[in-house]
N, C-alpha and C positions, 0 to 999 in steps of 0.2 A: 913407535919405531919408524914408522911411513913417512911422518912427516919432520924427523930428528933433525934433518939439515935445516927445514925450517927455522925450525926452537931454536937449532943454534946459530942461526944467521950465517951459515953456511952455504945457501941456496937463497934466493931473493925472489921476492913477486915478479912478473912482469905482465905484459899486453896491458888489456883495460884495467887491469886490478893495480897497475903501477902508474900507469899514465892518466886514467878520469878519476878512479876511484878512492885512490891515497892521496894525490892533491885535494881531492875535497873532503877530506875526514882530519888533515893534517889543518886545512887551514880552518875547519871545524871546532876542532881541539885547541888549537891555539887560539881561536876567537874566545872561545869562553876558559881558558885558560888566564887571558888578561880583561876578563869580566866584560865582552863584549858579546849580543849574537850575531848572528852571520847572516846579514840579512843580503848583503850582498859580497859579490864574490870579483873585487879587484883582482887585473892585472890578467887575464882571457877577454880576449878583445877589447871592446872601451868597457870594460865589466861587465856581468850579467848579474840577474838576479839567484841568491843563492839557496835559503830556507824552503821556499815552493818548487824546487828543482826537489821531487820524489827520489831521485836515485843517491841524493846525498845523504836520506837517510836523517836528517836532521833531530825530528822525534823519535829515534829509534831507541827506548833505554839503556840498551848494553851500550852500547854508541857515546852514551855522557859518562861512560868511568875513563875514558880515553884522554880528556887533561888533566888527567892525575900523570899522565906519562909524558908529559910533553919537556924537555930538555933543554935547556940554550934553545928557546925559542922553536921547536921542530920537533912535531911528534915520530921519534926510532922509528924507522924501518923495522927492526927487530920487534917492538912493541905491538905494533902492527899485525906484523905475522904472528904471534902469539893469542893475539886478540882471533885469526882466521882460525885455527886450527881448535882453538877454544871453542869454537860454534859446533867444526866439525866433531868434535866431543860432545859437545851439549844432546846433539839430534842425537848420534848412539846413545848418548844416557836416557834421551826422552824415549826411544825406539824401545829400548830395552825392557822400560816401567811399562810402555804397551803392551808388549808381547808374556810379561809376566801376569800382568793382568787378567790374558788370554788364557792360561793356566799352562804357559808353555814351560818345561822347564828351564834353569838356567844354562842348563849348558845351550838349551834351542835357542833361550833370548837371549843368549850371549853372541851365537852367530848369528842370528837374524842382525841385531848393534853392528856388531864387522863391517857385514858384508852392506849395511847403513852407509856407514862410513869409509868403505873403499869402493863405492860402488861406482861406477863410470862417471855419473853424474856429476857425483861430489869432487874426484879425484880432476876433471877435466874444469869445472866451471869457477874453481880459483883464478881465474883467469877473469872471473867475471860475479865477484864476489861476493855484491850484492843480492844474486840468485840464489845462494848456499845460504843466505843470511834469513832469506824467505822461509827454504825448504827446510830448513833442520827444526821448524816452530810444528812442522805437521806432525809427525808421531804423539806430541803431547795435546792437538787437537782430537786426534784419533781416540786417544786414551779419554782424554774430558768429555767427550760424546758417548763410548764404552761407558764408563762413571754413573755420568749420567743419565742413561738407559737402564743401566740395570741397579742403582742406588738412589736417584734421583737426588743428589749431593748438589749442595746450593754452591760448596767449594769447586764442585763439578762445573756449574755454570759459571762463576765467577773466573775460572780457571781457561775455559773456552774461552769466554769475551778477553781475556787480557792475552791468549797465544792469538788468538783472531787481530786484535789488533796491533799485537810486534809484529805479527807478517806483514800487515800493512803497510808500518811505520817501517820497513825494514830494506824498502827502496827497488823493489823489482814489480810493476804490476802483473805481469805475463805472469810471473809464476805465482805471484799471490793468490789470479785470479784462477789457475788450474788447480795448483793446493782448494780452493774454498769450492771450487766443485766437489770434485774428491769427499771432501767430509761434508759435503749435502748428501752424496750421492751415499754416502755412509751411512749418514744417521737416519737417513730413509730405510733403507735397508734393514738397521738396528729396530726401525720404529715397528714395519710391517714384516719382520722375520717369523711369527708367530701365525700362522695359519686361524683364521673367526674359526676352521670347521673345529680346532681344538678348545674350546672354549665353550660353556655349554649355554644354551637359548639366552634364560635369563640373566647374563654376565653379557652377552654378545656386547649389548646396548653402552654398555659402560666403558666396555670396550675400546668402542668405538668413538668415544663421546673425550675417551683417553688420548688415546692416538690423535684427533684435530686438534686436542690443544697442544701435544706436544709437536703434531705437524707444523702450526702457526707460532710454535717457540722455535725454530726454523730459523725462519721469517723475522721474526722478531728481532732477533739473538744477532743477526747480520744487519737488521737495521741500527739498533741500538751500537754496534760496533762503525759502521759508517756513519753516523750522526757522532760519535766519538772523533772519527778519524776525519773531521770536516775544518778541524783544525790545519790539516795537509790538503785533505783534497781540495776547497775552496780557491786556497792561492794557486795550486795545483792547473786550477782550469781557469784561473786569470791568468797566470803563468804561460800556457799552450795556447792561450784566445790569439795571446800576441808574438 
């Protein structure tokens, strides 16, 4: 209902989200649209380069159903905004499976979702949409690391590496790289929540020997996720060299 004028193309993007952020997803769509990538980006200045430009988002999966929608040459407006407000759903829906998880009821994890998705944050940085496109990947990090703690679910780990690396690929680093604190600073938390004095002598050791390896699957889990995304980063930093 918040965002109805959206859906209906009643109300229209603007600032960064109409001016950087939809010239480069239009002409994104369209390039692979008529079977070309977009390795650069005619017609801004004497051109730039366009794939290693992070904020366009290029790798980002949801991002490639976007030339299924493209028209007489031009991906809608409308199509567009539909694709926004889809995300802003997506995060309530991932918030939601979190906080169930949690053993909150539904009607908790139905507000906790809401108040997700109207939340200042969200309601103000359509404006700058590639942020929204980061953050709404966290609650289903939160959850995979949850998962994982307490099931040690290999779905769980495969589950993190692939939200860890759509926020990536998702075109904001500022916020990808405050999101990936966050769920360090989580799953440490989740790791050492258990007090050694509850655990009795002979368990201590095993304990202990538990928690470094899954402290170093950490470590790992963000390496193996950056070695993944070196596909972006690489050009990324030939990109900014020059």
């Amino acid at each position: 209902f918040f965002y109805w004028r959206f859906l209906m193309g009643k109300c229209c993007i603007w600032d960064d989200t109409l001016t950087e952020f939809y010239p480069g997803v239009n002409y994104f769509a369209t390039s692979l649209r008529f079977g070309r990538f977009p390795l650069w980006f005619p017609g801004v200045h004497d051109g730039i380069p366009f794939y290693s430009d992070i904020q366009m988002s290029v790798f980002y999966p949801p991002q490639w159903l976007l030339p299924l929608f493209v028209n007489k040459g031009r991906l809608p407006f409308l199509a567009y905004q539909w694709y926004i407000v889809f995300h802003n759903l997506l995060g309530g829906v991932f918030l939601y499976s979190y906080l169930r998880n949690l053993k909150l009821s539904p009607v908790g994890a139905l507000s906790g979702a809401v108040t997700f998705c109207l939340s200042a944050f969200m309601s103000l940085r359509i404006v700058n949409f590639v942020m929204i496109q980061v953050y709404v990947w966290l609650p289903l990090q939160l959850l995979c690391v949850d998962r994982l703690y307490s099931a040690r679910s290999r779905w769980a780990w495969l589950g993190l590496i692939a939200s860890l690396l759509f926020s990536l690929f998702a075109g904001h680093p500022q916020t990808t790289l405050y999101c990936w604190y966050f769920v360090i600073l989580y799953w440490v938390y989740r790791l050492w929540s258990n007090r050694i004095v509850k655990i009795p002598g002979w368990r201590r050791l095993t304990w202990l020997r538990v928690r470094a390896g899954q402290t170093a699957a950490i470590f790992g889990s963000f390496a193996l996720v950056l070695g993944l995304g070196a596909v972006l980063i690489l050009p990324a930093l030939e990109n900014w060299s020059h």
